[in-house]
C-alpha positions as CSV (number, residue, x, y, z in Angstrom):
1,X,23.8,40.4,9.9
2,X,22.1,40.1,13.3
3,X,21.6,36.5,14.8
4,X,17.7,36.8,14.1
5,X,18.3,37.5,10.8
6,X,20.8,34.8,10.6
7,X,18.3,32.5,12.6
8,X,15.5,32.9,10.5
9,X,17.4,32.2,6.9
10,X,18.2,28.8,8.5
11,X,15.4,27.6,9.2
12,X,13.8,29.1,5.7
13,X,16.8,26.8,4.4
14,X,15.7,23.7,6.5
15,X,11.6,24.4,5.1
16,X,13.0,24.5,1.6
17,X,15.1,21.9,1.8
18,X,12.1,19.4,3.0
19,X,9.6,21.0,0.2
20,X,12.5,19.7,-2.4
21,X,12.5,16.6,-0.7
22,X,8.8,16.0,-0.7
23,X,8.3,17.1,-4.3
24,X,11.8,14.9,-5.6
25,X,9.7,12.0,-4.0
26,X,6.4,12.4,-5.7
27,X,8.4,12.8,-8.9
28,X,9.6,9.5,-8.3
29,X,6.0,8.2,-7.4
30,X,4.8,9.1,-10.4
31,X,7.7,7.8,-12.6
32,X,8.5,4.4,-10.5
33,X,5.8,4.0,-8.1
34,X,6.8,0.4,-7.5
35,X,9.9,1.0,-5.9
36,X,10.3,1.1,-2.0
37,X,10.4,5.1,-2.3
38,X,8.8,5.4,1.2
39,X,9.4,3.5,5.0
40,X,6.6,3.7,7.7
41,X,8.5,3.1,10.9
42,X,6.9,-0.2,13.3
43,X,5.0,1.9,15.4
44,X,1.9,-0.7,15.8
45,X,0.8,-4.2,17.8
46,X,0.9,-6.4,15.2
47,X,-1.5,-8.8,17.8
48,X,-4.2,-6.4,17.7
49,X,-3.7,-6.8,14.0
50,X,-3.6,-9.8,13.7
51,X,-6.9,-10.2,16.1
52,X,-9.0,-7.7,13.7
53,X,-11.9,-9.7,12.5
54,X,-11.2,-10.1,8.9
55,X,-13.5,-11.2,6.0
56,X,-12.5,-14.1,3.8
57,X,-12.8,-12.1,-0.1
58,X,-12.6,-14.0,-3.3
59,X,-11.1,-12.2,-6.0
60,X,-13.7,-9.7,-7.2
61,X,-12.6,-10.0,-11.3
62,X,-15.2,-13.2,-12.1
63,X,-13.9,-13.3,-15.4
64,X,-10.1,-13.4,-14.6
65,X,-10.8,-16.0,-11.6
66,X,-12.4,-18.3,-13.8
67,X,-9.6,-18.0,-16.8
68,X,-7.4,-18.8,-13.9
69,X,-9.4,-21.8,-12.9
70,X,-9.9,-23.1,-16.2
71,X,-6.1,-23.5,-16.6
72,X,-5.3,-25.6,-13.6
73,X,-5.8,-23.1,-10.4
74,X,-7.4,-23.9,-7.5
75,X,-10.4,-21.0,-7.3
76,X,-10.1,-21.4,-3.7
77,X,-7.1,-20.4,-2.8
78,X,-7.2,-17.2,-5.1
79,X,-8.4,-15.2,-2.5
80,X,-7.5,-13.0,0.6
81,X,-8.6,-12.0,4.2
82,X,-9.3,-8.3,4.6
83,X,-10.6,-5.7,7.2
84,X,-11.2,-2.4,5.9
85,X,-12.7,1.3,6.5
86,X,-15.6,2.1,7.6
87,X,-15.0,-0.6,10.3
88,X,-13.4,0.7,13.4
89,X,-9.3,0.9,12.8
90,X,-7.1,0.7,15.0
91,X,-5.3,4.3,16.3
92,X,-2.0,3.8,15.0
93,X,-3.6,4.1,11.6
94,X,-5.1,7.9,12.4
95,X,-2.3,8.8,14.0
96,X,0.8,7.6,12.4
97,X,-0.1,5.5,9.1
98,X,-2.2,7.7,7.5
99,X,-0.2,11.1,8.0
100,X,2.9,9.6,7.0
101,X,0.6,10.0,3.6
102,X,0.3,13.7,3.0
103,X,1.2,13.7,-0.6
104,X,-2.1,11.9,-1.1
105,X,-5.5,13.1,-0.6
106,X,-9.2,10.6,0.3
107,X,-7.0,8.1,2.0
108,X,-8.6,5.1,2.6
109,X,-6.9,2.1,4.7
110,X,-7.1,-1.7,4.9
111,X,-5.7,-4.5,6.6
112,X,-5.3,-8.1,4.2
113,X,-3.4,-11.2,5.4
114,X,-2.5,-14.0,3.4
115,X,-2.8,-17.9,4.7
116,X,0.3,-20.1,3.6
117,X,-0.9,-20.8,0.2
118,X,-3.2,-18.2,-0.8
119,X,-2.4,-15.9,-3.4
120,X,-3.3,-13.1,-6.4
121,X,-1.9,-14.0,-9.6
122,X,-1.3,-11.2,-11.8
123,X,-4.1,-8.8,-11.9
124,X,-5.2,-5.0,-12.3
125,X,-7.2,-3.5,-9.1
126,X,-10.7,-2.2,-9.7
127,X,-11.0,0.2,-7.2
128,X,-15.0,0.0,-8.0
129,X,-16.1,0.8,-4.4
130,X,-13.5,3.7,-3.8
131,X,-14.4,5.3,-7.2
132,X,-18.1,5.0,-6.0
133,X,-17.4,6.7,-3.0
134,X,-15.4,9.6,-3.6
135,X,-15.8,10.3,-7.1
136,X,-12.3,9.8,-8.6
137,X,-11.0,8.6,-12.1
138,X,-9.4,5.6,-12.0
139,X,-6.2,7.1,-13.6
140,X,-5.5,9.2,-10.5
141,X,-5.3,6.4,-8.1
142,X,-2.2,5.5,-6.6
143,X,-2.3,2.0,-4.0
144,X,0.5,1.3,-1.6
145,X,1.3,-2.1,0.4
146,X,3.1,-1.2,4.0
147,X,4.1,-4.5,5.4
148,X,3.6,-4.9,8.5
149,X,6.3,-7.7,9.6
150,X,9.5,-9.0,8.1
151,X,9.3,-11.3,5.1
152,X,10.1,-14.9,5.3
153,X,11.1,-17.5,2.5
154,X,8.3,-17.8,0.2
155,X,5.9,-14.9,0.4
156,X,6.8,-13.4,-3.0
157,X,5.3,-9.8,-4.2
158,X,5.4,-8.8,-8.3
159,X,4.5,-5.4,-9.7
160,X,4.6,-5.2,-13.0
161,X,8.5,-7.0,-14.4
162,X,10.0,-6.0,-11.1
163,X,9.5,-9.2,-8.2
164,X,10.4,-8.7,-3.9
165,X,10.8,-11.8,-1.9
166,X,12.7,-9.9,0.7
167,X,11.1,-6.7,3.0
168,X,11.3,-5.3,6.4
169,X,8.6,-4.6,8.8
170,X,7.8,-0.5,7.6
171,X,9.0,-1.2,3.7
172,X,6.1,0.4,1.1
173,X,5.5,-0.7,-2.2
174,X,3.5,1.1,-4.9
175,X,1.5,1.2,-8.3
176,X,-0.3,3.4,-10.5
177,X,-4.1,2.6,-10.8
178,X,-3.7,-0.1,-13.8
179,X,-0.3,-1.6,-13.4
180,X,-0.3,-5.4,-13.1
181,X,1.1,-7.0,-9.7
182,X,0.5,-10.2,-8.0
183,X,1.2,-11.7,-4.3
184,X,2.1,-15.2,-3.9
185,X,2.0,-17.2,0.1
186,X,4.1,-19.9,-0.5
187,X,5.8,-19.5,3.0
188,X,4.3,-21.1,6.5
189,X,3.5,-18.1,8.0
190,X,0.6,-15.5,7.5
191,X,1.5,-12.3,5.8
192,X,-0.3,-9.0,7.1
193,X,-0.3,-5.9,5.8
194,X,-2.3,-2.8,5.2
195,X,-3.1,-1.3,1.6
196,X,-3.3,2.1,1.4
197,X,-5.5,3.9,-1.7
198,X,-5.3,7.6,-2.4
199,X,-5.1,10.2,-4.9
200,X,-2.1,12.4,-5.6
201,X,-3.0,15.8,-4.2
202,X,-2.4,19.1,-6.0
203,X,0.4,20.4,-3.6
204,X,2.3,17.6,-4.7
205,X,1.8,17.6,-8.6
């Protein structure tokens, strides 16, 4: 066997080798998506996140906010801050957030921070605005959380039975379109991160 020969069936091996691994992890997507299955490695300023110029958003589900206020919550503080696309993001989303994606297709990015004692109890997302803009069913959705700093005591994520009080800055978390999951800011610190929305695209089924 010559050494081209020889050279090329390595790195056919190597191309194969990653396909497997890409498709092994949308498997798992699909079957667990609320395990950590994916890390983002800190390659952003989290100052010029944190000086974005979010929006304060109440919960959009009316009906659930209000069956959460009538048993003791606070309405207030069933909320979050949020900065999201179209507004201008910052590069590190373009250039290394977003393709760290592939598996997904109509990517859409945003940035939400908690304030010590804000929270979502447990809810389903509605996804009304993305399904108005690009057309998708609901049941092809897939959301990610990529934290964006270290966890402290208290800040406390649930998706569906499963609960994480303990991340690093990069970790991913994920759920299918309808699966219940909450977020809870019980620490003294602010807690940033950018959600990630997409659909799974047919390479990857």
């Amino acid at each position: 066997m010559t050494d081209l020969k020889f050279q090329c069936i390595i790195i056919m091996n190597q191309v194969f080798k990653k396909m497997i691994n890409h498709i092994e992890l949308i498997q798992k997507l699909l079957q667990q998506p609320s395990a950590e299955l994916l890390r983002c490695v800190p390659n952003w300023n989290i100052d010029e996140i944190k000086n974005l110029n979010y929006k304060f958003a109440p919960f959009k589900d009316e009906v659930l906010v209000s069956q959460y206020a009538q048993s003791g919550h606070d309405r207030s503080k069933i909320s979050v801050y949020n900065y999201h696309e179209p507004n201008e993001m910052p590069k590190f989303i373009t250039e290394h957030v977003k393709p760290r994606f592939d598996f997904l297709d109509k990517v859409c990015a945003a940035f939400n921070y908690f304030k010590p004692g804000q929270y979502l109890p447990p809810h389903s997302d509605l996804y009304g605005k993305y399904m108005q803009l690009y057309d998708v069913h609901p049941k092809n959705i897939v959301r990610c959380i990529l934290m964006l700093e270290n966890s402290c005591p208290g800040q406390i994520l649930q998706i569906k039975d499963s609960t994480f009080g303990s991340w690093k800055s990069g970790d991913c978390f994920y759920w299918n379109y309808d699966e219940i999951h909450a977020f809870y800011n019980f620490s003294m610190k602010d807690r940033y991160a950018i959600q990630i929305t997409g659909i799974i695209n047919e390479k990857s089924k």
